[in-house]
C-alpha positions as CSV (number, residue, x, y, z in Angstrom):
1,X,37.4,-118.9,83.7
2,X,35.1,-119.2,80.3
3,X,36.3,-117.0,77.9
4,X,33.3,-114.7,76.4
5,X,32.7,-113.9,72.7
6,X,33.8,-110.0,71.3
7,X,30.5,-107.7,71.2
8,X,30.2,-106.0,67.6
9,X,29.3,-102.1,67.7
10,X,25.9,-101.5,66.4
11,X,26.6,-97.8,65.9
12,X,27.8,-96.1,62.4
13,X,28.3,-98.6,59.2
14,X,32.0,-99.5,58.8
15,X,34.0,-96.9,56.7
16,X,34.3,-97.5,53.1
17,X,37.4,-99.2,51.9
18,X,38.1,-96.2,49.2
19,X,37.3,-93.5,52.5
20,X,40.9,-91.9,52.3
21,X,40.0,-91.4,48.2
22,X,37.5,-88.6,49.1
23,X,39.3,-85.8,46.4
24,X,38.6,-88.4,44.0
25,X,35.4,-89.2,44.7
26,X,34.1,-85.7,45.0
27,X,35.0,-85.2,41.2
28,X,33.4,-88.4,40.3
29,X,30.4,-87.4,41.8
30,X,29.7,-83.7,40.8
31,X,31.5,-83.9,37.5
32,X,29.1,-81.3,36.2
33,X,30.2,-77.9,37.7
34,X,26.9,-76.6,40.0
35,X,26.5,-73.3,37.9
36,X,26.0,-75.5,34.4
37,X,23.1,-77.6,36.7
38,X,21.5,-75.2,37.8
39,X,21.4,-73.6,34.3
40,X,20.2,-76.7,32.8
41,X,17.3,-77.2,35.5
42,X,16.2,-73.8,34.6
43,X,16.5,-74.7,31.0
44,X,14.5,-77.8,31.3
45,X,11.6,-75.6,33.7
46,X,11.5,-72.7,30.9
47,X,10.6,-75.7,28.7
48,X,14.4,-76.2,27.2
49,X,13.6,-72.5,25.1
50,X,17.1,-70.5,24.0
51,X,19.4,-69.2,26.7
52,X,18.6,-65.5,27.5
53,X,21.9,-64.2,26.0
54,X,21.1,-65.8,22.6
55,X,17.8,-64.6,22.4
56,X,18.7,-61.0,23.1
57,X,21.1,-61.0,20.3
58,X,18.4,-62.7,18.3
59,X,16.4,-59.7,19.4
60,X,19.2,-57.2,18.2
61,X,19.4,-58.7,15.1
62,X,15.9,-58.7,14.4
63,X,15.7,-54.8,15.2
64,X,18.8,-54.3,12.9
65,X,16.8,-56.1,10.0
66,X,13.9,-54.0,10.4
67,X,15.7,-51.0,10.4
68,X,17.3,-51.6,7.4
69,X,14.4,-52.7,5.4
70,X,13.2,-49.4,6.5
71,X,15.7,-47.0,5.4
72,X,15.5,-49.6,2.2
73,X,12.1,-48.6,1.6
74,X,12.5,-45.1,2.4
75,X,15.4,-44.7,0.5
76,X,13.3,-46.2,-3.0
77,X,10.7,-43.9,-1.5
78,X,13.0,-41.1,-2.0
79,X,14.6,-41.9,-5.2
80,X,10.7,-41.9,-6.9
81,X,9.4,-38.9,-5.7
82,X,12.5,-36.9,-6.8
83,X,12.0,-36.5,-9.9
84,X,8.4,-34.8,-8.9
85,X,9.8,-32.7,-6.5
86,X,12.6,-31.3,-8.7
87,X,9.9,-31.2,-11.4
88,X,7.5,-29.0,-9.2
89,X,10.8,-26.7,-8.1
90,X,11.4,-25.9,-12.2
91,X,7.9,-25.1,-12.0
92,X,8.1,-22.3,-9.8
93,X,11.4,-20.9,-10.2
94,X,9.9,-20.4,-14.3
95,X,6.8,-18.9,-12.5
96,X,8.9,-16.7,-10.7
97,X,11.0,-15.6,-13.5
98,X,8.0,-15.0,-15.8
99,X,6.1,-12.6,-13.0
100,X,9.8,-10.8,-12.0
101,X,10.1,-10.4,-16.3
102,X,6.2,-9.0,-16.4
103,X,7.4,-6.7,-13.5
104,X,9.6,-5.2,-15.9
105,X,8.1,-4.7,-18.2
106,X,5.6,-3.2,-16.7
107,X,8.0,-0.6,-14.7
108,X,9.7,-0.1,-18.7
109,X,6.2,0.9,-19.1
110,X,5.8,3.3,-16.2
111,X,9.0,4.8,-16.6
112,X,8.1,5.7,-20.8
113,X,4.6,6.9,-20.2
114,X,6.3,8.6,-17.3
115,X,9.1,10.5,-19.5
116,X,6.1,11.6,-22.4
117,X,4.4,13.4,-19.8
118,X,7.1,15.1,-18.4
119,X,7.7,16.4,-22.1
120,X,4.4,17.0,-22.7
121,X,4.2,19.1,-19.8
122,X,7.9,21.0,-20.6
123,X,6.8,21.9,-24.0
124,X,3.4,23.0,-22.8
125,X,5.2,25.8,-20.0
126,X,7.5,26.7,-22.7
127,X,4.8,27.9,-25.1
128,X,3.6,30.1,-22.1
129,X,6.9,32.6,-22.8
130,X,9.0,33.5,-20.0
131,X,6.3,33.4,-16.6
132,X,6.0,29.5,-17.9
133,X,9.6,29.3,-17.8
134,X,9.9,30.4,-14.6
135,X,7.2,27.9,-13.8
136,X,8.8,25.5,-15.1
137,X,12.1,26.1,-13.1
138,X,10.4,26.4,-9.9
139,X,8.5,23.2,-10.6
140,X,11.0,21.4,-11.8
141,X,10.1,20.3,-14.9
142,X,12.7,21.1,-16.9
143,X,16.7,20.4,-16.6
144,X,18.9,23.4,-15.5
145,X,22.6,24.4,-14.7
146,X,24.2,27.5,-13.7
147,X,26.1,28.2,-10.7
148,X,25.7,27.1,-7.3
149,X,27.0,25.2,-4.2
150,X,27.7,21.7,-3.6
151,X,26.8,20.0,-0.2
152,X,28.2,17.0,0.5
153,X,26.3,15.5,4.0
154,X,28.0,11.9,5.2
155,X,27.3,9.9,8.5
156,X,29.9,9.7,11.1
157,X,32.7,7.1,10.9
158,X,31.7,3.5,12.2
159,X,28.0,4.4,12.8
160,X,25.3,1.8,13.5
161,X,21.9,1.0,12.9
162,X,19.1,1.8,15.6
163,X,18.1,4.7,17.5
164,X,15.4,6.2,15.4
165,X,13.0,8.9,15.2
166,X,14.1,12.6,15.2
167,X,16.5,14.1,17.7
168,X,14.3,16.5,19.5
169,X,12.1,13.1,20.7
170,X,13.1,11.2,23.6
171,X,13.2,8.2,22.4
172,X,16.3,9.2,20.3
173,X,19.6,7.5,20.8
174,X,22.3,9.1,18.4
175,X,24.4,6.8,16.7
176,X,26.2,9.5,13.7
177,X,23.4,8.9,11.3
178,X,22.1,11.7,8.8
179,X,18.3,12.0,10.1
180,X,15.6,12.7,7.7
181,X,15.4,15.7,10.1
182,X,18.4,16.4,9.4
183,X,18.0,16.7,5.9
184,X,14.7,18.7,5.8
185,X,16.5,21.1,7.9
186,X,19.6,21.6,5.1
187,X,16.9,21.7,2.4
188,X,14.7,24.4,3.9
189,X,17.8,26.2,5.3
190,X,18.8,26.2,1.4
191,X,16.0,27.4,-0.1
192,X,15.7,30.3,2.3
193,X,19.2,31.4,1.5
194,X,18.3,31.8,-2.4
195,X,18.9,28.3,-4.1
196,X,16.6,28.7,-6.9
197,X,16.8,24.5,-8.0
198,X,18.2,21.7,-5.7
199,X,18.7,18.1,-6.2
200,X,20.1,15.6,-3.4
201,X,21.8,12.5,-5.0
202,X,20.4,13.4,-8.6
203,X,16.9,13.4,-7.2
204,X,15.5,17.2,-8.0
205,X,13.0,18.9,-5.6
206,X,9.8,20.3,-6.4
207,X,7.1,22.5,-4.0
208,X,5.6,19.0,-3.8
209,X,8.9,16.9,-2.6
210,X,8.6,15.0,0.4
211,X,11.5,13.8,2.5
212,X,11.2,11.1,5.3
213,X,12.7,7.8,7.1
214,X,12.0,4.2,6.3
215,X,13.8,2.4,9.3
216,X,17.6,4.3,9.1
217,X,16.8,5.2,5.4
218,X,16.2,8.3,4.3
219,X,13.4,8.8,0.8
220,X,13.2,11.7,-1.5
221,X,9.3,11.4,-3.1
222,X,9.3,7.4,-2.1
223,X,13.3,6.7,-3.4
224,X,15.9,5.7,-1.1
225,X,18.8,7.4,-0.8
226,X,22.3,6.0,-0.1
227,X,25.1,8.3,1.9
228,X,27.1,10.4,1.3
229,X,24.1,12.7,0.5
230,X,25.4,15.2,-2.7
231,X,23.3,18.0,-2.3
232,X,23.5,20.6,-5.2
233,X,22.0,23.9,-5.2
234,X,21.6,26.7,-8.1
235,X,22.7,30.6,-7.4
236,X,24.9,32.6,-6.8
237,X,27.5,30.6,-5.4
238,X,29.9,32.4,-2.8
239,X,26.2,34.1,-1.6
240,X,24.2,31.0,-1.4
241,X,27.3,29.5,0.3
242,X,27.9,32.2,3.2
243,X,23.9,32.4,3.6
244,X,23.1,29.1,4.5
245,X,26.3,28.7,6.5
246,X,24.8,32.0,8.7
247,X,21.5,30.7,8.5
248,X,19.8,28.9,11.6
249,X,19.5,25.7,9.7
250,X,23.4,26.4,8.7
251,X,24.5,26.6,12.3
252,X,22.0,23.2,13.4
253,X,24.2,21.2,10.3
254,X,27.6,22.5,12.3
255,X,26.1,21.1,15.6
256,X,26.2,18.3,14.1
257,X,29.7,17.8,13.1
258,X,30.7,19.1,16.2
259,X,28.4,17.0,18.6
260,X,28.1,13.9,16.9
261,X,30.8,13.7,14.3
262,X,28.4,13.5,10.9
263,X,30.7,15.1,8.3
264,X,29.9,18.2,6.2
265,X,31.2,19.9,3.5
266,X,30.2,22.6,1.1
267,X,32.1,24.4,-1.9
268,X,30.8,27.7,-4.3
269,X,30.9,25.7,-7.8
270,X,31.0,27.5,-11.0
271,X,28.3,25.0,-12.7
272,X,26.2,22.6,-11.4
273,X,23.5,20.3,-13.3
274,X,20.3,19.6,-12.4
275,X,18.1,17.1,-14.0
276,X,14.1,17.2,-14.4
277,X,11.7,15.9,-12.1
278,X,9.4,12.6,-12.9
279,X,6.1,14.0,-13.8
280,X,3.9,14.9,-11.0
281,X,0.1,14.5,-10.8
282,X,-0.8,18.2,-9.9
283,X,-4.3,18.7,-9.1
284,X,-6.1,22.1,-8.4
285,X,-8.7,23.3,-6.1
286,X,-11.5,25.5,-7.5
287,X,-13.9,27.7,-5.5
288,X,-17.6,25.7,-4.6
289,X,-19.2,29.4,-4.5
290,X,-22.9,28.9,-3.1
291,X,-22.8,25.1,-4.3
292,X,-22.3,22.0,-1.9
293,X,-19.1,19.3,-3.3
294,X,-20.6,15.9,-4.8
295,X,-18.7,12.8,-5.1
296,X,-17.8,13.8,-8.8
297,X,-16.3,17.1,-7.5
298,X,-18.5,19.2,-9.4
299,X,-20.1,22.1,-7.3
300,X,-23.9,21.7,-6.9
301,X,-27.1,24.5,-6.6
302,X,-28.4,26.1,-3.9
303,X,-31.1,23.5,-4.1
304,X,-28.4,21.1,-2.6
305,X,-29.5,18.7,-5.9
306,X,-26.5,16.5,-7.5
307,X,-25.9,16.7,-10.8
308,X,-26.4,14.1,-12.9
C-alpha cells in the first residue's frame, strides 16, 4: 500500500504566533482612549477651532470686560456731572429760601398795615362817645375783660381721623371729634344766653366771624384751630354759665359727652381777657331809589343812562 501525502486546510489563515497576547495587543492598538478620537476628528472637521468649553469662558470673560469698562465709563460719567448737579441743587434751595424770605416779609407787611387799621378804626369809634363804644365792643374792635365763663371743648380720648361732615348727615361716622357743627352750636348757644364778647383759642368773634371744617380741622375767619378749644365768654358769670347750660345748644354740648365721650367743661371766672379782632373790610349797602346799579356801584336815572 502507497502511502498518500497530508492535505493542507485551505480555510482560515493560521493563528498568529502572539494570539494568546490579545490584552496586550488591544492596548497597543487603541492607545488613544475612543472619547479623545472622537474629539479630535470633530476638532479636525470644525477646522481644529478652540474646544467649546474654552470658548465659553472666553465668552464670559469678554462679557465681564465689557461690563466693567462700562461701569468705568459711567462711573467718570458720574464723577463730571456732579459738580453740576450739586451746583443746580444750591441754585434752588437759595431760590427757595429767597421766595420763603419775600413771603415774610410780605406777611410782616400784612400783619403792620393790618394792626394801623385796626387802630385807626378803634380811635375813630371812640371819638363817637359811648354808642361808638358800644360799637366797638360788639364789633370787636377793641380789647375787653370783665367777668365771664370759660369753656373748655376737647375731643374724646384716642379719636381718629375720618368720618366727616356734620352729624345730622348720613354720611357721618362719629369718631369723638369736635365738629365745626359742634362749635357753631356752643357759640350761638352763648351768645343767646348774654355773652356780650367771645373768643375761642384767642381768636375773638365778630357779627362777621365764620366758623367751618377743612378736612377734621376746624377755622375761625380762615385760621385753624388746634384742640382743646378755650372758649371765653364776657358777662355775668354764674348767669351766663347756668343759661347756656339750660339752653338747647347747652343740652346738644351734654349729648355729646354723654354719647360720644368729647369732654366739656365750663367754670364762672371772675376776669377774662379778650383781645381785638384783625381789621375787617366792612362794606355797606345803600338804597338804589328809582336808579338801576352800574358796574361802579353808583345808582343811575330813570333814563337807565350810566354815569360817566
Amino acid at each position: 500500500m502507497s502511502q498518500q501525502p497530508p492535505v493542507r486546510s485551505t480555510g482560515s489563515p493560521p493563528p498568529r504566533p502572539d494570539a494568546s497576547m490579545s490584552l496586550l495587543n488591544n492596548v497597543m492598538d487603541h492607545a488613544l482612549d475612543d472619547g479623545y478620537a472622537e474629539a479630535t476628528a470633530r476638532r479636525a472637521a470644525e477646522g481644529g477651532g478652540l474646544p467649546r468649553s474654552l470658548r465659553a469662558k472666553l465668552g464670559v470673560a469678554a462679557g465681564l470686560l465689557l461690563a466693567a469698562a462700562v461701569v468705568t465709563v459711567g462711573a467718570a460719567e458720574a464723577r463730571i456731572s456732579a459738580p453740576v448737579v450739586a451746583k443746580e441743587r444750591q441754585e434752588l434751595i437759595d431760590r427757595i429760601e429767597a421766595e420763603t424770605a419775600t413771603a415774610d416779609r410780605l406777611e410782616e407787611d400784612v400783619e403792620r398795615i393790618r394792626a394801623e387799621v385796626g387802630n385807626r378804626q378803634r380811635q375813630a369809634l371812640q371819638q363817637g362817645g359811648d354808642q361808638a363804644e358800644l360799637v366797638a365792643l360788639l364789633s370787636g374792635a377793641t380789647p375787653v375783660h370783665g367777668p365771664g365763663v370759660k369753656l373748655v371743648i376737647d375731643d374724646a380720648k384716642g379719636t381718629d381721623t375720618g368720618g366727616g361732615g356734620p352729624r345730622e348727615s348720613t354720611g357721618f361716622s362719629d369718631t369723638g371729634r369736635v365738629r365745626d357743627r359742634d362749635m357753631q352750636r356752643v357759640i350761638n348757644g352763648l351768645w343767646e344766653s348774654g355773652a356780650e364778647a367771645v373768643a375761642i383759642n384767642g381768636q375773638r368773634l365778630t357779627s362777621l366771624s365764620a366758623i367751618r371744617a377743612a378736612g377734621d380741622a376746624i377755622l375761625v375767619d380762615n385760621r385753624p384751630l388746634v384742640p382743646p378749644y378755650t372758649v371765653l365768654a364776657i358777662g355775668d358769670g354764674q348767669r351766663l354759665s347756668t343759661a347756656f347750660q339750660d339752653s338747647a345748644d347747652g343740652q346738644y354740648l351734654h349729648a355729646l359727652v354723654e354719647n360720644f365721650g368729647i369732654r366739656s367743661s365750663i367754670s364762672a371766672e371772675g376776669d377774662v381777657s379778650l383781645p381785638a379782632a384783625p381789621s375787617l373790610t366792612v362794606r355797606t349797602a345803600e338804597p338804589r331809589g328809582a336808579g338801576t346799579a352800574t358796574p361802579s356801584g353808583r345808582a343811575t336815572a330813570d333814563t337807565g343812562k350810566g354815569t360817566s
